[in-house]
ROKOL-332833 format. One record per residue (C-alpha): y negated, z, x negated; residue in one letter; residue number from 0. Coordinates in pm, 1 decimal, decimal comma. Layout:
<py->Y; pz->Z; px->X; res->a; n->NUM>
...
***
This chain:
<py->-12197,2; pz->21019,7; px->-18342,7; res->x; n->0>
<py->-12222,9; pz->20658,6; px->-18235,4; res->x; n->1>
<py->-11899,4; pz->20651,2; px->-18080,6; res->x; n->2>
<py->-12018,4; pz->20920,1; px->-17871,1; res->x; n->3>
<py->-12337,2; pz->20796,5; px->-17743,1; res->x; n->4>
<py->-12152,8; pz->20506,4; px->-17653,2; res->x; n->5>
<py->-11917,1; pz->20669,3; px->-17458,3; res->x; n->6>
<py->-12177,4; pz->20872,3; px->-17298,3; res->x; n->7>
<py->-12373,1; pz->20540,8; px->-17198,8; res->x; n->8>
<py->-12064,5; pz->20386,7; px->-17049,0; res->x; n->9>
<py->-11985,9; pz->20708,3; px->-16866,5; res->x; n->10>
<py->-12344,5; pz->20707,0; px->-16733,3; res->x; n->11>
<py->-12313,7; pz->20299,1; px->-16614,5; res->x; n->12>
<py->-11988,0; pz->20357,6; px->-16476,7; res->x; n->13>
<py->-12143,9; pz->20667,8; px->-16246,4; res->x; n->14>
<py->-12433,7; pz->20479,2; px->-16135,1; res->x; n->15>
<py->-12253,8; pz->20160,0; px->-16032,8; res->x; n->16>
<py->-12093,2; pz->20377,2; px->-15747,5; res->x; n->17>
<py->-11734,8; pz->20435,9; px->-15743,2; res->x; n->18>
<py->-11483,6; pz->20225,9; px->-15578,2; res->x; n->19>
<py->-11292,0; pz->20284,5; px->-15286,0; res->x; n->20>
<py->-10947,4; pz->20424,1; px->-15306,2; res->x; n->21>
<py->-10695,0; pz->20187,1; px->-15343,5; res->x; n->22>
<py->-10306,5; pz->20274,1; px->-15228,3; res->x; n->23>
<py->-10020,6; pz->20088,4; px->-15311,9; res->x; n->24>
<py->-9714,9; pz->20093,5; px->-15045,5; res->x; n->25>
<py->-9402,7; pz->19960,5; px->-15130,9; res->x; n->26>
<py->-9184,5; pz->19838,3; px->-14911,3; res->x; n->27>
<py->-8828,0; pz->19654,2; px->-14878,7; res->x; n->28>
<py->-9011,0; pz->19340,4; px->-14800,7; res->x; n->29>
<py->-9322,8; pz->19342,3; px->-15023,3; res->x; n->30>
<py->-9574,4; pz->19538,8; px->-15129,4; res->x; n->31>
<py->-9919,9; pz->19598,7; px->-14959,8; res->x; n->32>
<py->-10233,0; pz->19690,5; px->-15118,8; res->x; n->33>
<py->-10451,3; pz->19890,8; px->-14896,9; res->x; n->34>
<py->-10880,6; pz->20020,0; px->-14993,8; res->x; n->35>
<py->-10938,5; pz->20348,2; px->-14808,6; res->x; n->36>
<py->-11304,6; pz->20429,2; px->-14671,3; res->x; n->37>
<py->-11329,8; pz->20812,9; px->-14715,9; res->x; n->38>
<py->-11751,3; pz->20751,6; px->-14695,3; res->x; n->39>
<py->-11695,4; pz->20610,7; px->-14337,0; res->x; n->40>
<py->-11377,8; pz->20784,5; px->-14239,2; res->x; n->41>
<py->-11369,6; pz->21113,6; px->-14436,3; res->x; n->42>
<py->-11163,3; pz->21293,8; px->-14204,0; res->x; n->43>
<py->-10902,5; pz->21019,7; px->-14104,3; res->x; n->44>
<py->-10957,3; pz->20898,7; px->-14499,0; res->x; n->45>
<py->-10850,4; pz->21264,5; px->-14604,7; res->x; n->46>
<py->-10572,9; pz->21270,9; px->-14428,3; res->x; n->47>
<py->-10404,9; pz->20967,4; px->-14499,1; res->x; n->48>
<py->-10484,7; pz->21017,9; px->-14859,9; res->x; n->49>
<py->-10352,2; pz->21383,8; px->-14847,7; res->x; n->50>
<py->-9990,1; pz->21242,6; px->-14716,5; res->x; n->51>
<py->-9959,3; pz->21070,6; px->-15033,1; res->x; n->52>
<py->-10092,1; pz->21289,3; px->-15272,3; res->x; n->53>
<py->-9823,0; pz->21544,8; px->-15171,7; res->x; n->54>
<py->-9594,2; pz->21280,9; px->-15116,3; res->x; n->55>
<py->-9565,8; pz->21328,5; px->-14775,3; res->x; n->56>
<py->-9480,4; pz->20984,0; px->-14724,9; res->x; n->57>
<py->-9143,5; pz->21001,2; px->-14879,9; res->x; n->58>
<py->-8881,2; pz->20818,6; px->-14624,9; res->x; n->59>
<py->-9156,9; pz->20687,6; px->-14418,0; res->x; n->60>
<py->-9106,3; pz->20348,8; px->-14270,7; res->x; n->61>
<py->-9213,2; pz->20104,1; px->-14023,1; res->x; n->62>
<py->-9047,7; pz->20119,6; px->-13720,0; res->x; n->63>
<py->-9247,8; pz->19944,2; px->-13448,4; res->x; n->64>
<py->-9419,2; pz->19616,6; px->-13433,1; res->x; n->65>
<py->-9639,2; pz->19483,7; px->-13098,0; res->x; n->66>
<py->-9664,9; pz->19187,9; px->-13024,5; res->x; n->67>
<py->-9827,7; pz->18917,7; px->-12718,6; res->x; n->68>
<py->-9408,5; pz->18893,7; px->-12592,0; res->x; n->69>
<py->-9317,9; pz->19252,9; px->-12602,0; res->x; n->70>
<py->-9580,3; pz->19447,0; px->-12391,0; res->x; n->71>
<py->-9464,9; pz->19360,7; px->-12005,8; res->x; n->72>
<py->-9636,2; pz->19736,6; px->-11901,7; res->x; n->73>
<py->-9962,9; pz->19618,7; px->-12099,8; res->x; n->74>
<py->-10297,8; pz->19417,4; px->-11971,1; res->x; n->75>
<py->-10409,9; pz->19477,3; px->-12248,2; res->x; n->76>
<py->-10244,2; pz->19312,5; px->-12546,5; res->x; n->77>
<py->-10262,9; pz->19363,8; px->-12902,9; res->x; n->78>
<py->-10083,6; pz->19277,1; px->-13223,6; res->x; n->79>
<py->-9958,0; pz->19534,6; px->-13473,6; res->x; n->80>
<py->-9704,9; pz->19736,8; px->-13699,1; res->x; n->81>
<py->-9627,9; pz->20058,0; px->-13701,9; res->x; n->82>
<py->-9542,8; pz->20316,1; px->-13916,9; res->x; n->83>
<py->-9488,8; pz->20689,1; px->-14053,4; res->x; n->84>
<py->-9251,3; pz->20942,6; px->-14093,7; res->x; n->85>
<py->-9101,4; pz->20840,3; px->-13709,0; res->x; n->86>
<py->-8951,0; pz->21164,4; px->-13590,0; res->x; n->87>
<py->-9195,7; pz->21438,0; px->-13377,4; res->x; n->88>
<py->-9232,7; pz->21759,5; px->-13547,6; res->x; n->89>
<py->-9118,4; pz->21599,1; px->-13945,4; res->x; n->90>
<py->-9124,9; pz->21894,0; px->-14194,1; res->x; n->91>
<py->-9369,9; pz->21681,9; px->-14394,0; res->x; n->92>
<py->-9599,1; pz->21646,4; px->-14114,9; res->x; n->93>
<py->-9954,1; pz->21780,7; px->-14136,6; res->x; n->94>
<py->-10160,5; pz->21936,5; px->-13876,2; res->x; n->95>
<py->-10323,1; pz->21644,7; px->-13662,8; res->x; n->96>
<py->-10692,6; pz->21587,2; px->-13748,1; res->x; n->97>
<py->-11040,8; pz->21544,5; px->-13531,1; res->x; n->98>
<py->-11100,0; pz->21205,6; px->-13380,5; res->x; n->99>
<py->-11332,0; pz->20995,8; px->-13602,0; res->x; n->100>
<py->-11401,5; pz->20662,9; px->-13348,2; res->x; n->101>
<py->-11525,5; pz->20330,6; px->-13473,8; res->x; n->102>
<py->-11806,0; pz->20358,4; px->-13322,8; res->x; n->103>
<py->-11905,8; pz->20672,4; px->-13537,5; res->x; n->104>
<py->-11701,7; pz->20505,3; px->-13887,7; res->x; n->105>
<py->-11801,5; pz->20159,5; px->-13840,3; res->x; n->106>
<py->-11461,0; pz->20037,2; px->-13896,1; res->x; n->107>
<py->-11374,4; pz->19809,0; px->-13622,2; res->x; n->108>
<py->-11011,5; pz->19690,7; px->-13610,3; res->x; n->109>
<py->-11025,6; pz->19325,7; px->-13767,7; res->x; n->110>
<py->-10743,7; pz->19150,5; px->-13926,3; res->x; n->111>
<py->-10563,5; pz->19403,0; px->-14184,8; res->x; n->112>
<py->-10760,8; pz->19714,7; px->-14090,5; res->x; n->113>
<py->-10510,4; pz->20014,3; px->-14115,5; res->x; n->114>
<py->-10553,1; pz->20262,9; px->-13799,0; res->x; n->115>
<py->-10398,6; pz->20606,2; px->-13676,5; res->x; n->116>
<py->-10122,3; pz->20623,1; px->-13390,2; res->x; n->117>
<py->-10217,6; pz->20902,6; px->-13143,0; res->x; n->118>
<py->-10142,5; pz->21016,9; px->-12783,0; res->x; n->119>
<py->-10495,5; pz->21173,9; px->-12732,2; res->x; n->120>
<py->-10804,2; pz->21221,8; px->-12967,4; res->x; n->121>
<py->-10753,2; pz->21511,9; px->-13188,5; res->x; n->122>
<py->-10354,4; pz->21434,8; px->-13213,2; res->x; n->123>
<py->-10299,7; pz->21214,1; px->-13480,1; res->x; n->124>
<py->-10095,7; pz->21351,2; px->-13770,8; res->x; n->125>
<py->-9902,0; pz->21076,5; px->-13983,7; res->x; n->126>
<py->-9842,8; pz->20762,7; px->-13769,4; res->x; n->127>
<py->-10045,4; pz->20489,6; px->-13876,9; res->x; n->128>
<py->-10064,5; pz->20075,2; px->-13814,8; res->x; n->129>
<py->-10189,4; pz->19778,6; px->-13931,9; res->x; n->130>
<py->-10355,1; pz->19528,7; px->-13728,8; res->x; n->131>
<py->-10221,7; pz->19136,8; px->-13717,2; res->x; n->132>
<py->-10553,2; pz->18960,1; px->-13608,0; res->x; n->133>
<py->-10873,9; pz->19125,8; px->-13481,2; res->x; n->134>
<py->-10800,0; pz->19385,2; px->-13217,3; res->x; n->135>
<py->-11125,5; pz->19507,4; px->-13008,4; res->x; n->136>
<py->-10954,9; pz->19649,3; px->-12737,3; res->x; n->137>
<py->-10865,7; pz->19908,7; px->-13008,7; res->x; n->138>
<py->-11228,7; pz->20006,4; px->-13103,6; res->x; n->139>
<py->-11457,5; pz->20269,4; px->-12920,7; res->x; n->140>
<py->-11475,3; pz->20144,2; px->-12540,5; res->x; n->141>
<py->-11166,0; pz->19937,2; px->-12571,2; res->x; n->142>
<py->-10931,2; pz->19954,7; px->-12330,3; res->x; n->143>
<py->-10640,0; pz->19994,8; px->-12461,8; res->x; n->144>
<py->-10634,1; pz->20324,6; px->-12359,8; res->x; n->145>
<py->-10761,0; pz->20469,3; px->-12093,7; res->x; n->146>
<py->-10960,4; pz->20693,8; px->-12281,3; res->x; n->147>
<py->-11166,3; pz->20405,7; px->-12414,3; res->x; n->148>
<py->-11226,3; pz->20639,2; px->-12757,3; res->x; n->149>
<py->-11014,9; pz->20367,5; px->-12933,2; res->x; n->150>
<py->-10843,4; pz->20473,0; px->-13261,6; res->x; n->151>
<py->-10936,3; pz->20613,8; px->-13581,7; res->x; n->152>
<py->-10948,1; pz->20314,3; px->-13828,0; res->x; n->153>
<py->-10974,4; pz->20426,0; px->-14181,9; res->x; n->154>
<py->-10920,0; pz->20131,7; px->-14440,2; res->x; n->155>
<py->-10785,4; pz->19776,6; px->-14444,1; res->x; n->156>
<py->-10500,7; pz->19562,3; px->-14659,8; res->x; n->157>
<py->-10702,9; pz->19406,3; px->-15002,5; res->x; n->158>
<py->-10365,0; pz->19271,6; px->-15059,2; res->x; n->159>
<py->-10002,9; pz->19172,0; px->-14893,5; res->x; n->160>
<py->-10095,0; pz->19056,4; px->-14549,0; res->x; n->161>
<py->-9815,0; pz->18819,3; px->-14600,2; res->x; n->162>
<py->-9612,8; pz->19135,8; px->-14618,5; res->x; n->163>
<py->-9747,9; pz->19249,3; px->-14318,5; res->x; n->164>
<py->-9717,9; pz->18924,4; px->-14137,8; res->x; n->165>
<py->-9328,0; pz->18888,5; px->-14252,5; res->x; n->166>
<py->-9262,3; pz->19241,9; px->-14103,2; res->x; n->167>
<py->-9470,0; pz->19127,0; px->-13804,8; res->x; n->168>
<py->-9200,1; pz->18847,6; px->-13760,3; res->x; n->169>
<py->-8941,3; pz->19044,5; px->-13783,5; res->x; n->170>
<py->-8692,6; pz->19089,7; px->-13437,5; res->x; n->171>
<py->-8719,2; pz->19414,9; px->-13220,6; res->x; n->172>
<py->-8562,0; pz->19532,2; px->-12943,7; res->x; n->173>
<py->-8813,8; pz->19591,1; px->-12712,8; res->x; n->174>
<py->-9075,6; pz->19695,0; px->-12947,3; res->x; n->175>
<py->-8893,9; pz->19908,0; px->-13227,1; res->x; n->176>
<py->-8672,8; pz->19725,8; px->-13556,5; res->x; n->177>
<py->-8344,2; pz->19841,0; px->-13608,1; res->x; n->178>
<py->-8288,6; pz->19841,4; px->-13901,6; res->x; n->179>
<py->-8627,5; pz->20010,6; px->-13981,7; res->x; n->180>
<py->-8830,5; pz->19863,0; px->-14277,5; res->x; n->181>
<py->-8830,5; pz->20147,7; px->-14568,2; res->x; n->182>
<py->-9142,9; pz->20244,3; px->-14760,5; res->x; n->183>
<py->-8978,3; pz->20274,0; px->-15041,4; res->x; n->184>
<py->-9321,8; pz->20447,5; px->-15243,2; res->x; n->185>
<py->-9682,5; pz->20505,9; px->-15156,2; res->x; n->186>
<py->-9927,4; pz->20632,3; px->-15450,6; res->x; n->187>
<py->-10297,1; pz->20554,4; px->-15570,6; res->x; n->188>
<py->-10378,9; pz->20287,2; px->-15737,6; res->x; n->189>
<py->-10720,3; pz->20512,6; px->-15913,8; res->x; n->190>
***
């Protein structure tokens, strides 16, 4: 009977000190990268990303493009980041893209190791995400990035591996895409 009130008082402390936040760990050919997910500020863009990996989704994803200050001659606007995702349009693993959740309704503002969703238009992103090198404002509601100025859907941010990031951030491109691309060799929950 003791053993179970104990049990019962640690369940009860451990439920009223809030849970944590999702933590995903991606493995890559170059490192690995610990990422904290914020489905309380993000829940649809949160959802998502967290759905691709539950169902494995994610399987043969890499990262396949990486912007940089000396590889945007089209751009004004620069910005600093990699790229990845499953990397072919219409991938049988591919969800349905999801609503537009802007930082300026999550919060999230794209500093230094915040991970973000790729997308033409709001409402179209589906599996592509990146990872910011540095703060990057111009990618936040009213940035100008793009002309839309509804900025991206930032979800989470690296807890650990930046150095990861950074390496693959280093890494040459022709224009702005790696070949070879970097595998994600896994992606799971941490939780």
């Amino acid at each position: 009977m003791r053993n179970l009130t104990i049990i019962l008082l640690l369940a009860f402390l451990l439920s009223a000190c809030g849970t944590p936040y999702p933590r995903i760990l991606m493995e890559t050919e170059m490192g690995e990268i610990t990422i904290e997910v914020y489905p309380d500020k993000a829940q649809v863009t949160a959802s998502n990303f967290l759905t691709y990996i539950d169902e494995n989704r994610f399987e043969g994803a890499v990262f396949y493009r990486i912007v940089r200050s000396n590889n945007q001659p089209g751009d004004s606007i620069r910005i600093a980041v990699i790229q990845g995702g499953l990397y072919e349009d219409n991938h049988p693993a591919m969800l349905p893209p999801i609503t537009h959740e802007s930082t300026d309704q999550t919060g999230i503002l794209h500093k230094d190791g915040v991970i973000s969703m790729a997308r033409w238009h709001p409402g179209t992103a589906t599996s592509e995400f990146f990872i910011c090198v540095g703060d990057q404002p111009e990618l936040d509601y009213k940035g100008r990035r793009n002309p839309d100025e509804q900025g991206f859907a930032a979800f989470g941010k690296v807890i650990a591996g930046m150095d990861v990031v950074i390496k693959i951030h280093q890494l040459p491109v022709e224009g702005q895409y790696l070949d070879p691309t970097v595998k994600i060799l896994k992606v799971s929950r941490l939780d």
